[in-house]
C-alpha positions as a Markdown table, in Angstrom:
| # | Residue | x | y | z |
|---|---|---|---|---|
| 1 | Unk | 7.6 | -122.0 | -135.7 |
| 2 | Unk | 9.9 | -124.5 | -136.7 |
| 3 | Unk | 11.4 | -124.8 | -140.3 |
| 4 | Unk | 10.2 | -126.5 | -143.4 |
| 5 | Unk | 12.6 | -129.6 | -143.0 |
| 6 | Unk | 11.8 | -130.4 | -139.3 |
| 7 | Unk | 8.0 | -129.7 | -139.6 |
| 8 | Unk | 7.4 | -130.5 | -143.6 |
| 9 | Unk | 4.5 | -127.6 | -142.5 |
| 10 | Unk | 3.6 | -125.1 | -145.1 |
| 11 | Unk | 1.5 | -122.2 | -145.0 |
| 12 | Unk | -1.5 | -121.8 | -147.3 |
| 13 | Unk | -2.8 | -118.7 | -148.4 |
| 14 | Unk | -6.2 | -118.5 | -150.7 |
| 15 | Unk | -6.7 | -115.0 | -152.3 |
| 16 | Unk | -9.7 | -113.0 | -154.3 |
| 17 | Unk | -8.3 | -110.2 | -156.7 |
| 18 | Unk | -9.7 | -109.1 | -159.6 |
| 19 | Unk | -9.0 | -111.1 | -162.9 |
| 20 | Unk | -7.2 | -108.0 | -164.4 |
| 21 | Unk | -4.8 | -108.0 | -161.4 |
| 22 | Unk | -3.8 | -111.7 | -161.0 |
| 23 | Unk | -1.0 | -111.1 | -164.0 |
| 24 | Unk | 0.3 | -108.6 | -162.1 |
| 25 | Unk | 0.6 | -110.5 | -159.0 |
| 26 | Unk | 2.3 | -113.4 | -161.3 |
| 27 | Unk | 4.6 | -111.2 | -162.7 |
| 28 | Unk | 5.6 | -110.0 | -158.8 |
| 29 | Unk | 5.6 | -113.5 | -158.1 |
| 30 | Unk | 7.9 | -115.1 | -160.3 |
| 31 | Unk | 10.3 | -111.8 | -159.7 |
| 32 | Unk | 10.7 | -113.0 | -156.2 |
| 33 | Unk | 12.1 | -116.7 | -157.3 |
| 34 | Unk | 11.2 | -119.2 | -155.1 |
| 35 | Unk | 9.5 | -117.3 | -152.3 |
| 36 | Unk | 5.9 | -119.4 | -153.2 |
| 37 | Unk | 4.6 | -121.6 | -155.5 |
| 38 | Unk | 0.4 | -121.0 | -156.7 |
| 39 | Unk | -1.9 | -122.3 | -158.6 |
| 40 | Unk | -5.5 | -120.5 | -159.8 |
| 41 | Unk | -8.5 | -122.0 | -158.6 |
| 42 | Unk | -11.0 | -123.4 | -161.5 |
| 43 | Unk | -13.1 | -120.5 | -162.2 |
| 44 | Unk | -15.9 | -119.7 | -164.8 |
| 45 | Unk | -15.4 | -117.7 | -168.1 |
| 46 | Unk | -17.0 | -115.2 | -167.1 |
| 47 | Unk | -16.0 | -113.9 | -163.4 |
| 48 | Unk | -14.9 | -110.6 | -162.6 |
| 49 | Unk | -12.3 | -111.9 | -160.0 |
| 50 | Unk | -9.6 | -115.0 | -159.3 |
| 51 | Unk | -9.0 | -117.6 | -156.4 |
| 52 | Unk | -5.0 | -118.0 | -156.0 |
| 53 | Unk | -3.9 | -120.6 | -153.8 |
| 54 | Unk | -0.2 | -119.9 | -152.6 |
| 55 | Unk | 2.1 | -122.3 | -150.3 |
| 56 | Unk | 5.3 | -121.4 | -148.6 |
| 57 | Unk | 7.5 | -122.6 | -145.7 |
| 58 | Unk | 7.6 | -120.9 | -142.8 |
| 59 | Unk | 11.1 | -119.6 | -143.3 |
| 60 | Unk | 9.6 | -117.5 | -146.6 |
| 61 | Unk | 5.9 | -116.5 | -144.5 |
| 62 | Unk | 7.4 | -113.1 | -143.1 |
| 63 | Unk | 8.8 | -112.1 | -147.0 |
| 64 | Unk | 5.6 | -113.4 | -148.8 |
| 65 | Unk | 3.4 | -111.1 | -146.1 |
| 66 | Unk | 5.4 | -108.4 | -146.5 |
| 67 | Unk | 5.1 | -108.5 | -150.9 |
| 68 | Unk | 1.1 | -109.5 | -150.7 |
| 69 | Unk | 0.8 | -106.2 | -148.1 |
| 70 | Unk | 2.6 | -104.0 | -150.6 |
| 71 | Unk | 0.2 | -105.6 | -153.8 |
| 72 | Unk | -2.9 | -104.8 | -151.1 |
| 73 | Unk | -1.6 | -101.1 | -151.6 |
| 74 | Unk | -2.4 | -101.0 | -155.9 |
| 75 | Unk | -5.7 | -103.8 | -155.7 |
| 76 | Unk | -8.2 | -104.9 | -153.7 |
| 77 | Unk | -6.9 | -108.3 | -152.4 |
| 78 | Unk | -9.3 | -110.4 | -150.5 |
| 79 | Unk | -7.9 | -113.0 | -148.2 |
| 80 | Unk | -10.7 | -116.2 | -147.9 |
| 81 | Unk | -8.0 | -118.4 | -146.0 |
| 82 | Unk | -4.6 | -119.1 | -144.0 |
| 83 | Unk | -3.7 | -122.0 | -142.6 |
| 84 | Unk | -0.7 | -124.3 | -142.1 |
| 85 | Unk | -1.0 | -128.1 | -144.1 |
| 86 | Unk | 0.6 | -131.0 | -143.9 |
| 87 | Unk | 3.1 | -131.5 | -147.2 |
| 88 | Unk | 2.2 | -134.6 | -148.0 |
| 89 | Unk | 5.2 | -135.9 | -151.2 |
């Protein structure tokens, strides 16, 4: 895969966890500065579980695996996508 600056390819990642768990997985997040960048999906008041949306170059995929595997070990973690986009600035 090539890196972020030739391919201006990222690789997008759309999780279910339960609501109770997605500040945990912020918290681990923002610990590991600048591996991602996410965003929750709009969701209704009262759901049980979130939608998280995460991006990261190809250079950080291996790293960002390796922290959402270890999270998969404490919650149930549901992964609804993966693909590479298109960063479009």
């Amino acid at each position: 895969m090539q890196p972020y600056h030739q391919s201006k390819q990222l690789s997008k990642s759309t999780f279910r966890m339960s609501k109770d768990f997605t500040s945990f997985l912020y918290f681990t997040l923002e610990a590991n500065e600048n591996l991602c960048f996410y965003s929750t999906l709009p969701f209704e008041k009262a759901q049980a579980h979130r939608d998280i949306v995460v991006y990261c170059t190809p250079e950080l995929k291996d790293p960002f695996d390796k922290v959402i595997k270890h999270l998969m070990k404490r919650a149930k973690i549901t992964v609804l996508s993966e693909q590479l986009v298109l960063d479009e600035d």
